[in-house]
C-alpha positions in Angstrom: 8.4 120.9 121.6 12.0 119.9 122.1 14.2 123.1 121.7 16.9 122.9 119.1 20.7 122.5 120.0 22.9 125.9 118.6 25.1 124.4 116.4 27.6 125.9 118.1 27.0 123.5 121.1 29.8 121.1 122.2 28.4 118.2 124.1 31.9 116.7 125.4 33.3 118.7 128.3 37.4 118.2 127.1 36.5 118.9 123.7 34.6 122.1 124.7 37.9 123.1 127.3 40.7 122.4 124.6 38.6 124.6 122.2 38.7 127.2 124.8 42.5 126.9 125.2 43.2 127.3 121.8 41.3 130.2 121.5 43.2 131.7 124.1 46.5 131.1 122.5 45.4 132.4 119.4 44.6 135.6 120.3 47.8 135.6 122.3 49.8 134.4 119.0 47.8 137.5 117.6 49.0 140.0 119.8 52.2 138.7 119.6 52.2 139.1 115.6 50.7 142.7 116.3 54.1 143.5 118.6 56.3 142.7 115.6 53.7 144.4 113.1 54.4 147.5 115.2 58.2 147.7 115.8 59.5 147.3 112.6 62.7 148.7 112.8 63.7 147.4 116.2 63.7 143.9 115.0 65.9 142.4 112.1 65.3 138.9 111.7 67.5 137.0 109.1 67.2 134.3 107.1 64.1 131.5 107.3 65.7 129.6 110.3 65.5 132.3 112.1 62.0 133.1 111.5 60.8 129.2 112.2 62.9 129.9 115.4 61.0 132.6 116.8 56.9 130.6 115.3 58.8 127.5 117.6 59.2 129.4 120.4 56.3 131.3 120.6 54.7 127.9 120.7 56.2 126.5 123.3 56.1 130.2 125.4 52.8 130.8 123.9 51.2 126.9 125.7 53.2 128.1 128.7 51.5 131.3 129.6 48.1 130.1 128.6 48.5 127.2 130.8 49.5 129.5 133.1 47.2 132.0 133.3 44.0 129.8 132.9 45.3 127.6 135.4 42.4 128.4 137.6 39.8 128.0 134.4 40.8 124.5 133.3 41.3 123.0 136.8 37.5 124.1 137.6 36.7 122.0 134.3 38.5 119.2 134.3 37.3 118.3 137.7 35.4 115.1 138.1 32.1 116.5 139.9 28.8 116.9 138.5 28.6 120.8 139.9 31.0 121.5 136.6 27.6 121.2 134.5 25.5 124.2 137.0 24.9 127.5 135.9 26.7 129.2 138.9 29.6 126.9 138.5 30.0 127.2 134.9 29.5 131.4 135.1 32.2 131.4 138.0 34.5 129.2 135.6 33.6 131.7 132.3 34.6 134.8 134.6 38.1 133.4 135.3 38.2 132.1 131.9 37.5 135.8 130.4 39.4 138.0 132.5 42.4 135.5 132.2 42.2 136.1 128.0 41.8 139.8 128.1 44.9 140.1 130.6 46.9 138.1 127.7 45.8 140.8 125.2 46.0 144.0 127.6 49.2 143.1 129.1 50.8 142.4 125.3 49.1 145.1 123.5 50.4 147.5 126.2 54.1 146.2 125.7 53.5 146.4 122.0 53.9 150.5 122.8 56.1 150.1 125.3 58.8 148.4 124.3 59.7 151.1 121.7 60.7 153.2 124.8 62.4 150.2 127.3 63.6 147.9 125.0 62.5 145.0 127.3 59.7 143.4 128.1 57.9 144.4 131.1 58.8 142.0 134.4 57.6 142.3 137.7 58.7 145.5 138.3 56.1 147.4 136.6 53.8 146.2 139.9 57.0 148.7 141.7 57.1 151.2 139.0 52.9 152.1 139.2 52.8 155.3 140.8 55.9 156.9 141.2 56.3 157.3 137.2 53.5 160.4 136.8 50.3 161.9 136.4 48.3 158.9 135.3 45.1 160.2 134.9 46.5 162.3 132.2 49.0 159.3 130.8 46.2 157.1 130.1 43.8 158.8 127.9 47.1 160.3 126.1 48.8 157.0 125.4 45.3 155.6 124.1 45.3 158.8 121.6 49.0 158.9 120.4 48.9 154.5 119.8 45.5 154.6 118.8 46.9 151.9 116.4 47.2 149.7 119.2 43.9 150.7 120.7 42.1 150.0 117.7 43.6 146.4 117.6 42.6 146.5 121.0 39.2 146.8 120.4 38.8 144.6 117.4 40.7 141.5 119.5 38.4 142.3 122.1 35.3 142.3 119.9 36.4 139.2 118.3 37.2 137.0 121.2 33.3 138.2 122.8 31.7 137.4 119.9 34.1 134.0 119.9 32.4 133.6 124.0 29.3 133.8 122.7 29.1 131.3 119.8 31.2 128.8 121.9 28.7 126.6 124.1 29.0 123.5 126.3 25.9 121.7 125.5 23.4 121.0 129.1 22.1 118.1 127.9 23.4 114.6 130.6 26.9 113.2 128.7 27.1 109.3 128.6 30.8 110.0 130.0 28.8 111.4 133.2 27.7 108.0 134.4 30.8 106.5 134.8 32.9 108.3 137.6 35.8 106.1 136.2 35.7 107.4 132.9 35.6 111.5 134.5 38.7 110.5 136.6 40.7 109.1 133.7 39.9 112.6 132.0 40.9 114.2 135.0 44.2 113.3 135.7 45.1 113.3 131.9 43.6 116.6 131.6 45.8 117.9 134.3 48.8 116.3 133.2 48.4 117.7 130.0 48.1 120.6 131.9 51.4 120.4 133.9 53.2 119.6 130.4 52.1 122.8 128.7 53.1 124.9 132.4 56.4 123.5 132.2 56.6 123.7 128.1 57.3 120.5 127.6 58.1 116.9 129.1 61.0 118.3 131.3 61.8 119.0 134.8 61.3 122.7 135.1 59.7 125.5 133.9 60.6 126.3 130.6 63.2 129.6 131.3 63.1 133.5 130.0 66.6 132.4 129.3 65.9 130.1 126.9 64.4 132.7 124.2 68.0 132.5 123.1 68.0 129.0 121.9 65.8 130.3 118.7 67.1 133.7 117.6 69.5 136.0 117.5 69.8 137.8 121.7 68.8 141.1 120.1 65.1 139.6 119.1 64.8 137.5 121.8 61.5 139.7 122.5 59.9 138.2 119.5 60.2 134.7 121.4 58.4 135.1 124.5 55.6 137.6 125.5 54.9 140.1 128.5 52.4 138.5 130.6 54.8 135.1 130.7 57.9 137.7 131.5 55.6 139.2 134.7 54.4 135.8 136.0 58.0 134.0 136.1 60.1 136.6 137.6 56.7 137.0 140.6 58.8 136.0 143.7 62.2 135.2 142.2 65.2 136.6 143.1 66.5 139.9 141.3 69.9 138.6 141.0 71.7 135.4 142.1 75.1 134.8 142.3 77.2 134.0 139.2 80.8 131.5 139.5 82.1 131.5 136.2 85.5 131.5 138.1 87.6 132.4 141.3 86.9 136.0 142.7 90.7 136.3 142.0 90.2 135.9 138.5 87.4 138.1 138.2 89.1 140.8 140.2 92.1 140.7 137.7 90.0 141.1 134.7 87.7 143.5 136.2 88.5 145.3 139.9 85.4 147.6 141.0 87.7 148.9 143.3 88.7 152.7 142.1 91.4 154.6 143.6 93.2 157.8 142.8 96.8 156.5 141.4 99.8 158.3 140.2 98.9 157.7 136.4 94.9 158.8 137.4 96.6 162.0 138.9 98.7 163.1 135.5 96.4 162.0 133.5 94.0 164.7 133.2 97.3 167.7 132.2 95.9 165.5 128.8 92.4 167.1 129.2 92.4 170.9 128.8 95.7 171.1 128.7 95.6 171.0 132.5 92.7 173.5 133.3 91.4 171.2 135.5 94.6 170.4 137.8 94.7 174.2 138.3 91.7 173.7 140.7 92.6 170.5 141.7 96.0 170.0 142.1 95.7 169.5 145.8 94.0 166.9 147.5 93.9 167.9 151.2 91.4 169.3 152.8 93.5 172.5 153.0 92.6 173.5 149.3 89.2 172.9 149.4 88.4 176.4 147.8 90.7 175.1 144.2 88.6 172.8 143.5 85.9 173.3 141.0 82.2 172.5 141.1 80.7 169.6 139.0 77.2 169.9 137.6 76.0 167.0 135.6 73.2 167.6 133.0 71.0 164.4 132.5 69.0 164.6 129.2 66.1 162.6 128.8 65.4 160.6 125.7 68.5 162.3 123.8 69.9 159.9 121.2 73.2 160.9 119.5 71.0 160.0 116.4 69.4 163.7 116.8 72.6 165.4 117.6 74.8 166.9 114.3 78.0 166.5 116.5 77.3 162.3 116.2 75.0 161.2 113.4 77.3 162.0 110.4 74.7 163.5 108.5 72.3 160.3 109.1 69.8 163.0 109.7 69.3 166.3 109.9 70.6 168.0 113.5 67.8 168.9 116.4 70.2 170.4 118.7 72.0 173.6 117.3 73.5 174.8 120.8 74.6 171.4 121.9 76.6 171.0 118.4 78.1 174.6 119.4 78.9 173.4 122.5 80.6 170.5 121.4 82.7 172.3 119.0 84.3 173.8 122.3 84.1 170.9 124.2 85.5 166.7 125.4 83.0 164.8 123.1 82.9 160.8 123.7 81.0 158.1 122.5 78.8 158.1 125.1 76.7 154.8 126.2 73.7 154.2 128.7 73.8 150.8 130.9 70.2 150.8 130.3 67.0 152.2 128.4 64.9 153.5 131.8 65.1 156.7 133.0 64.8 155.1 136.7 67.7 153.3 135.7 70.2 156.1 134.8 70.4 158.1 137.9 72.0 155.0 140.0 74.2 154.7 137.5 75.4 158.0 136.5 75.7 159.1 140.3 76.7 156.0 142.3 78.4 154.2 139.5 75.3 151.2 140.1 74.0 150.5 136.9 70.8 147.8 137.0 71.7 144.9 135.1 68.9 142.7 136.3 64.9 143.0 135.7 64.1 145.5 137.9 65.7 148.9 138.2 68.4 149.2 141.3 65.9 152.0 142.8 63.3 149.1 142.7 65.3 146.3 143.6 65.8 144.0 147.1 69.0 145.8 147.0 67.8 149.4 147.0 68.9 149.7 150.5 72.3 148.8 150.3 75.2 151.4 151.5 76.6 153.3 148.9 79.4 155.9 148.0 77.7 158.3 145.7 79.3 160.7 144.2 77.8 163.4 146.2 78.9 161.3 149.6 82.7 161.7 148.2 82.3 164.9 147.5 80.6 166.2 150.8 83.8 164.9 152.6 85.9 167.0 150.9 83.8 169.9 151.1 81.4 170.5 148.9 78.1 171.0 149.0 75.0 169.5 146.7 72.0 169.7 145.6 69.7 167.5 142.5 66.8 168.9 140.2 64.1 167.4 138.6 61.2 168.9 137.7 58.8 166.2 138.0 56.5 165.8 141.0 58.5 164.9 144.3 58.8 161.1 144.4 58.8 160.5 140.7 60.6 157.2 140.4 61.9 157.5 143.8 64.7 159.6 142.9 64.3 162.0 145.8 65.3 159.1 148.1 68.0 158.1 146.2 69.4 161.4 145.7 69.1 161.2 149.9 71.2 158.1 149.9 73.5 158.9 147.3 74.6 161.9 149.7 72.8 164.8 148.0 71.9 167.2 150.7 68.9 169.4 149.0 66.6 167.6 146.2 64.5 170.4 144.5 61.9 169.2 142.4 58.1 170.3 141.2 57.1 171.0 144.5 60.1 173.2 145.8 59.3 174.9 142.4 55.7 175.8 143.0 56.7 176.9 146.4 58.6 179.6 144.9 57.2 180.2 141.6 53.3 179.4 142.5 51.3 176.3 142.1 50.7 175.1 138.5 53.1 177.4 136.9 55.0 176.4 133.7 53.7 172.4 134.4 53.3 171.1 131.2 50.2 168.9 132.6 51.6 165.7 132.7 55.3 165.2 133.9 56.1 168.4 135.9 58.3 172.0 135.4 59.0 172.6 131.1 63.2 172.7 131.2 63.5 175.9 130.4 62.0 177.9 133.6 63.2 174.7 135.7 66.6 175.3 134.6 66.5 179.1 135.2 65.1 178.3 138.3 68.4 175.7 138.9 70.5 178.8 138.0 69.4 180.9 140.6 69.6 178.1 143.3 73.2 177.5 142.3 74.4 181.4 143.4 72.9 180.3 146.6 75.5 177.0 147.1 78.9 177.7 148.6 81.5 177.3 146.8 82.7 174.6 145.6 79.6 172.4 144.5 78.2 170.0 142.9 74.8 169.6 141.3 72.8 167.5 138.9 69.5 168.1 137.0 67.6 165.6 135.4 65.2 167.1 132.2 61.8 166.3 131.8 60.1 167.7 128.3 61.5 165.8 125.7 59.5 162.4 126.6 55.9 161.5 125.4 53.4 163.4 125.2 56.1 165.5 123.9 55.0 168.8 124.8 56.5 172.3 124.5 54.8 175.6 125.8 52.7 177.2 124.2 54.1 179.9 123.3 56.7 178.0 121.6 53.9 176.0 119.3 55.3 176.1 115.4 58.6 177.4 116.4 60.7 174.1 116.3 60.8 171.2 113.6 59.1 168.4 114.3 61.0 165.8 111.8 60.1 162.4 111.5 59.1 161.9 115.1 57.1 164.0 117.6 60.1 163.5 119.9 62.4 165.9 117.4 60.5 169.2 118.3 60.7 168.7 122.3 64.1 167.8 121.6 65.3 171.4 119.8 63.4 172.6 122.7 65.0 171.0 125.4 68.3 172.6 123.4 66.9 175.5 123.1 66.4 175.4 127.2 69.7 174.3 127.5 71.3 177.8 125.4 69.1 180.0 127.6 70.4 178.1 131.1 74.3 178.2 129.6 73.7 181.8 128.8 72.0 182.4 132.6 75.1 180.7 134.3 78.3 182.5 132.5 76.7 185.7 134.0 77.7 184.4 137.1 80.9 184.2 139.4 80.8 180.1 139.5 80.4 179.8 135.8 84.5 179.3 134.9 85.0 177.4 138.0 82.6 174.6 137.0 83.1 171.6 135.0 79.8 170.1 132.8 79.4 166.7 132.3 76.1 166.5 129.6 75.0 162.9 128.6 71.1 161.5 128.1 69.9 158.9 130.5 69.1 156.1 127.7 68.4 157.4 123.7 64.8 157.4 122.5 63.4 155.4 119.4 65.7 154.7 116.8 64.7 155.8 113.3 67.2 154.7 111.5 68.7 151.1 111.3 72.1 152.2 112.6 70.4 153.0 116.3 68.4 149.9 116.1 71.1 147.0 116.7 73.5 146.6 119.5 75.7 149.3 119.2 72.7 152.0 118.3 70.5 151.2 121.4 72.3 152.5 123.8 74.0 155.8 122.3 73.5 158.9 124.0 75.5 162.2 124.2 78.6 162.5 126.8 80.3 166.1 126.7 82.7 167.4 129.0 82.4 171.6 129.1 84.9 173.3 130.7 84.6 176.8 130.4 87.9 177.8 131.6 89.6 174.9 129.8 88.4 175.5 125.9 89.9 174.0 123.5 89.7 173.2 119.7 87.4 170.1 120.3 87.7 166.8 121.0 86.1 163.9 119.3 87.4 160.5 120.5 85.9 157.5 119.6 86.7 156.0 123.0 83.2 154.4 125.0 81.9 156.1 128.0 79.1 154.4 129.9 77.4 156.2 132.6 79.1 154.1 135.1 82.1 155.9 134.0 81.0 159.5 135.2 81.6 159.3 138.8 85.1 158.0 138.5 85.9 160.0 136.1 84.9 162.8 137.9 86.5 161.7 140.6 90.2 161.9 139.0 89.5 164.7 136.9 89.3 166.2 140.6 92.3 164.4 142.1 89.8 163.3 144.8 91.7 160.0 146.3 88.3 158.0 148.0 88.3 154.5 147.7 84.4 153.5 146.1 83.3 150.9 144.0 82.4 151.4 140.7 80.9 149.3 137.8 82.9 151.3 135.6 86.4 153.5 134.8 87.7 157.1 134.4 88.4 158.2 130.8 91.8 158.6 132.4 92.6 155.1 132.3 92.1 154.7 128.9 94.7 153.6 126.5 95.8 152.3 123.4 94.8 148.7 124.3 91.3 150.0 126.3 89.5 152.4 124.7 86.0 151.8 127.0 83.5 149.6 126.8 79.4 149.3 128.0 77.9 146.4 129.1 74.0 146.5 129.4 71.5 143.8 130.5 68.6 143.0 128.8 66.0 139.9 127.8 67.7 137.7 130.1 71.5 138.7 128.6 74.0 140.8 129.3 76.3 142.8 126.1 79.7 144.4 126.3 80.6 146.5 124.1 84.6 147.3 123.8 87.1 148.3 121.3 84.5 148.2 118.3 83.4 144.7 119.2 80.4 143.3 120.7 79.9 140.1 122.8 76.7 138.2 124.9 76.2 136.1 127.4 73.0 134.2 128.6 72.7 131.2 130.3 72.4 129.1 126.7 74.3 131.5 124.1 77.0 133.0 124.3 78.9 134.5 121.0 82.1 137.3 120.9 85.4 136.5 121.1 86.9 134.6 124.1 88.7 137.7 125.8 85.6 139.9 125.7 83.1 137.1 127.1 85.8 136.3 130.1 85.7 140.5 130.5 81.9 140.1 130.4 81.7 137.0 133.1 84.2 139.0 135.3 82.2 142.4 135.4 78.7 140.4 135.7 79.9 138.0 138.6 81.7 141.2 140.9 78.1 143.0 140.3 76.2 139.8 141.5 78.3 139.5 144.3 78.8 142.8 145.9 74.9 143.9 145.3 73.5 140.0 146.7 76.1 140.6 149.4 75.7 144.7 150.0 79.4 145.1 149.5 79.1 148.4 147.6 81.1 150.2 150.0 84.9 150.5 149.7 87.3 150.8 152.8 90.9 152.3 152.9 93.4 149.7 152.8 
C-alpha cells in the first residue's frame, strides 16, 4: 500500500529552501519587533515616514543577516548533486540550518535586555568582553529571572519555530527537475546569485553598511534598523577605527588641539574655584613644593544618572541620594557627561583622557597597547604616589592592567580585600566587595599612602542584580526601578566613607572629583534622547575650599577630569587629551561631550546637539566642523599610537 505524502510535503527543492529562508527572517523580524516592544522609552519614532523607514530597513538588514548566517544551509541545497536528496546529507544541512535560526533569536533576544544598559548594539567585542565582566555562573540564571519577559518569548519563538521544522518537509519522492543536470545547474547559479544579492542587500557593489541605518531614521533609533547578530558578523575582522580626512591636520588642530599644557590663563584660572583654596597647595610647580600640593581621589559611581540625584533632576523625581545632594550643597556641581554607556569604557576616559569612540571599548581595542600619559603617570613625576579600588574580582574588565599602564602603582581589588578581611566576606555573590566595607577598607589604605596622593575607586553595588546586604533589606526605597534602592545605598556608603576620611590628617588636603561612569536606564523621557543618555553626576569637593555652592550649567565629559585636574594643580606636563579643563571655559565655550554610538558620533556644546555618520549629518555647520576635527585627531593619534605628548 503506497504511504500517503504529509501535506506538509514540498516536492521542489527551491520552493522547499525559500520557504525555509523566510521562515528564518520572520522570526528574526519577530525578535526584532520584540526589541522595540521592550524598550519603550528609549525609542521615539515620529511621524509615519519614519516608521516605513525603519519596516524598509529591517528588510533589507533583515535578508542580509539571514543570507548571511544560513550561508552554509542554502549553499548545501542549492548544489546540483543528487547527495542533497540522502538522509545524512539532508540531517547535516537541517543542523546548520537550526543552529543558524536559533543564534538569530538568542543573539537578538539577548540584546533586547541589553541594550537598556549599553545603548548599542552588541559588535564584536562581546567575543573580548566574555570573561572579564563577572561571576557568570551566577549572571546567567539571574538575568533569565529578572527578564523573564524575554525568556518567555524565548521559549515560545523557540517552540514555534520547532514545531515550524517539523511540519516543513522536502518530499523523497525522484523530482522530474532531477533528470536534467541542466535544469539543477540553472537553479544553482540563480539560487546563489540570489544569494549574493540578499548578502550584499541589494544589487550593489558592497555590503550593505551598519552606517547606513541612518539613511531611514532619526541617528538616535538607528538600533530599530538593523539587529545584533548582523552588527557581530560585519565588524568580525574589521578594523576598530580607520583614519578620517575631512580636512588638513592644520585645520583640525585649530578647531580642536589634543595637546594640553599648563598656560598662564590655566594657572589663574582656578583663584575662580574656591576662591583660591586650591592655589594654596599648588601654587608651585617645581619639584621643591612637592609636599603643597594636595591629593586627588576620584570617586567613580556606577550606573548613577543625575535623573536619581535631587541636586539635577528638578523635581522630575523624587531624590535617591540624600548625602550626595548635601554634598553638593557645599560643593563645584557641573553638568556632567559620560563619553560612553560601558563601565569598561569610563575608566580610560576619566583617567587617561581616552574615551572609546569606536565599537569596541579602548581596553579591548587593537590600540589597547598604545603609550599613554595617565593621570597617575603625571602625577608620579611630580611626586605623588597612587593607588585604584575596585571591588570586583581582580581582572574584571581588565582594569587592573590598565590601571598598570595608566601609571597607578598599587591596584586593590576583591582579592587584596579578602587577603585582609577573609575570603568571601561582604561579597555580594555576584560582582565582588558591597561599597560600603570596600570603601572603609579604601579609607584605611589611604592613611598608609604618603603624602600627597592620588587615588580612585570605582563602585560596584548599584548594577543588576541590584543587591544590598542583608542587613540593609527594607531599609531603602526602591522607586520605580530596582536600581533606586542600590542607589540610596551606594549613598549611604558614600556618607559613612566621607565621615571615615575627615577623621583623618589627609582629609582637608584632598580634593574629590565624584562623577558616574555612564547613567543607568532612563525613566523618564527627558534621559531618554540625546542630551539625557549620557548625564551623570560631576562634583568637585573640596573640603578646605567650601563655598556656598556652585551650579553651572557648563558640560563636563569625563575626558575633561584629567586636565582639569591637572590645572587645578598647576601641574605643567604636556599629555594629550580628548578633552579640556573647566578652566578654559568661557563665555563663548561653555563644554561640550561627544559620544560614539550606532555607527555615529554626537557633540553636545553650548545647549546644541549635532551628528555625524558616514550618510547623515545634521547640526549647525560650526558644531559638525568641531565634530570632524575632534573625530579625525582621535583616529589619527590612536591608528598611529601618538597618545603621548613631548615638550616642545
Amino acid at each position: 500500500m503506497k504511504q500517503q505524502k504529509s501535506h506538509t510535503g514540498i516536492n521542489n527543492i527551491y520552493a522547499y529552501t525559500a520557504l525555509k529562508f523566510l521562515v528564518a527572517l520572520l522570526f528574526l523580524w519577530v525578535t526584532q519587533i520584540l526589541f522595540h516592544a521592550f524598550n519603550p522609552r528609549i525609542f521615539h519614532l515620529e511621524g509615519l515616514g519614519e516608521w516605513l523607514g525603519v519596516v524598509w530597513g529591517n528588510v533589507r538588514f533583515g535578508t542580509a543577516t539571514v543570507a548571511m548566517v544560513l550561508a552554509p544551509y542554502l549553499v548545501m541545497m542549492l548544489l546540483p548533486i543528487r547527495a542533497r536528496y540522502s538522509k545524512p546529507y539532508r540531517t547535516v544541512a537541517e543542523i546548520l540550518y537550526i543552529i543558524g535560526v536559533v543564534v538569530l533569536m538568542v543573539v537578538n533576544l539577548i540584546d533586547t535586555a541589553y541594550y537598556q544598559f549599553t545603548y548599542r548594539r552588541m559588535s564584536n567585542e562581546m567575543f573580548s568582553y566574555m570573561g572579564i565582566g563577572g561571576d557568570m555562573g551566577n549572571l546567567i540564571p539571574q538575568f533569565l529571572r529578572d527578564y523573564w519577559y524575554v525568556t518567555i518569548s524565548g521559549v515560545v519563538l523557540f517552540s514555534l519555530f520547532f514545531w515550524f521544522q517539523c511540519k516543513m518537509r522536502l518530499s523523497q519522492e525522484k523530482h522530474k527537475s532531477e533528470r536534467t543536470t541542466a535544469v539543477n545547474w540553472l537553479g544553482c547559479v540563480m539560487g546563489l546569485a540570489v544569494l549574493f544579492v540578499l548578502l550584499r542587500g541589494g544589487v550593489r557593489k558592497q555590503f550593505i553598511s551598519l552606517d547606513e541605518t541612518a539613511r531611514y531614521c532619526q541617528l538616535k533609533n538607528a538600533a530599530l534598523v538593523t539587529n545584533s547578530p548582523y552588527c557581530i558578523l560585519r565588524t568580525l575582522g574589521v578594523p576598530d577605527l580607520e583614519h578620517e580626512e575631512w580636512m588638513t591636520k592644520r585645520q583640525a588642530v585649530e578647531l580642536f588641539n589634543p595637546r594640553h599644557t599648563l598656560t598662564a590663563a590655566t594657572v589663574s584660572a582656578p583663584t575662580a574655584w574656591a576662591a583660591g583654596a586650591g592655589m594654596r597647595h599648588s601654587a608651585a610647580s617645581d619639584s621643591t613644593a612637592l609636599t603643597q600640593r594636595k591629593n586627588v581621589v576620584v570617586i567613580v559611581l556606577e550606573s548613577f544618572s543625575q535623573e536619581y540625584m535631587g541636586c539635577y533632576n528638578n523635581g522630575i523625581m523624587e531624590s535617591y541620594t540624600p548625602f550626595l545632594d548635601s554634598l553638593a550643597r557645599r560643593s563645584y556641581v557641573y553638568q556632567g557627561r559620560s563619553n560612553g554607556k560601558k563601565s569598561i569604557e569610563s575608566i580610560p576616559a576619566i583617567m587617561a583622557s581616552v574615551p572609546s569612540w569606536m565599537n569596541k571599548p579602548y581596553i579591548l581595542s587593537a590600540y589597547r597597547q598604545d603609550s599613554v600619559m595617565g593621570l597617575p603617570s603625571c602625577l608620579r613625576r611630580y611626586g605623588y604616589h597612587t593607588a585604584f579600588f575596585h571591588g570586583a574580582y581582580n581582572g574584571s574588565m581588565d582594569f587592573d592592567k590598565f590601571c598598570k599602564q595608566a601609571g597607578f602603582e598599587a591596584y586593590h581589588g576583591k582579592n587584596e580585600y579578602a587577603a585582609s578581611r577573609g575570603e568571601g566576606v561582604d561579597y555580594d555573590g555576584t560582582w565582588g566587595i558591597f561599597d560600603e566595607p570596600f570603601l572603609q577598607y579604601m579609607v584605611e589604605q589611604l592613611d598608609s599612602l604618603q603624602e600627597p596622593f592620588m587615588s580612585g575607586v570605582f563602585t560596584i553595588s548599584s548594577h543588576h542584580p541590584y543587591k544590598v546586604p542583608e542587613a540593609y533589606e527594607g531599609k531603602f526605597r526602591k522607586g520605580e526601578h530596582p536600581i533606586l534602592q542600590t542607589v540610596m545605598y551606594t549613598d549611604h556608603a558614600l556618607r559613612t566613607f566621607f565621615a571615615e576620611a575627615s577623621k583623618r590628617s589627609w582629609y582637608r588636603n584632598t580634593l574629590f572629583v565624584i562623577m558616574a561612569d555612564h547613567p543607568a536606564q532612563g525613566l523618564h523621557r527627558p534621559y531618554n534622547d540625546y542630551d539625557g543618555w549620557y548625564r551623570i553626576p560631576m562634583i568637585f569637593f573640596d573640603p578646605e575650599g567650601e563655598v556656598s555652592p556652585i551650579y553651572s550649567t557648563d558640560i563636563v565629559q569625563q575626558t575633561d577630569v584629567m586636565p582639569t585636574i591637572l590645572d587645578f594643580l598647576c601641574i605643567d606636563e604636556p599629555c594629550i587629551t580628548f578633552g579640556q579643563s573647566v578652566f578654559e571655559h568661557g563665555q563663548d565655550n561653555q563644554g561640550w561631550n561627544v559620544v560614539y554610538g550606532n555607527g555615529y558620533y554626537q557633540l553636545e556644546r553650548n545647549g546644541r546637539v549635532a551628528a555625524i555618520s558616514p550618510y547623515k549629518s545634521f547640526g549647525e555647520e560650526n558644531d559638525i566642523a568641531m565634530l570632524k576635527a575632534v573625530v579625525q585627531q582621535y583616529t589619527y593619534r590612536m591608528i598611529d599610537d601618538k597618545l603621548i605628548a613631548t615638550r616642545k
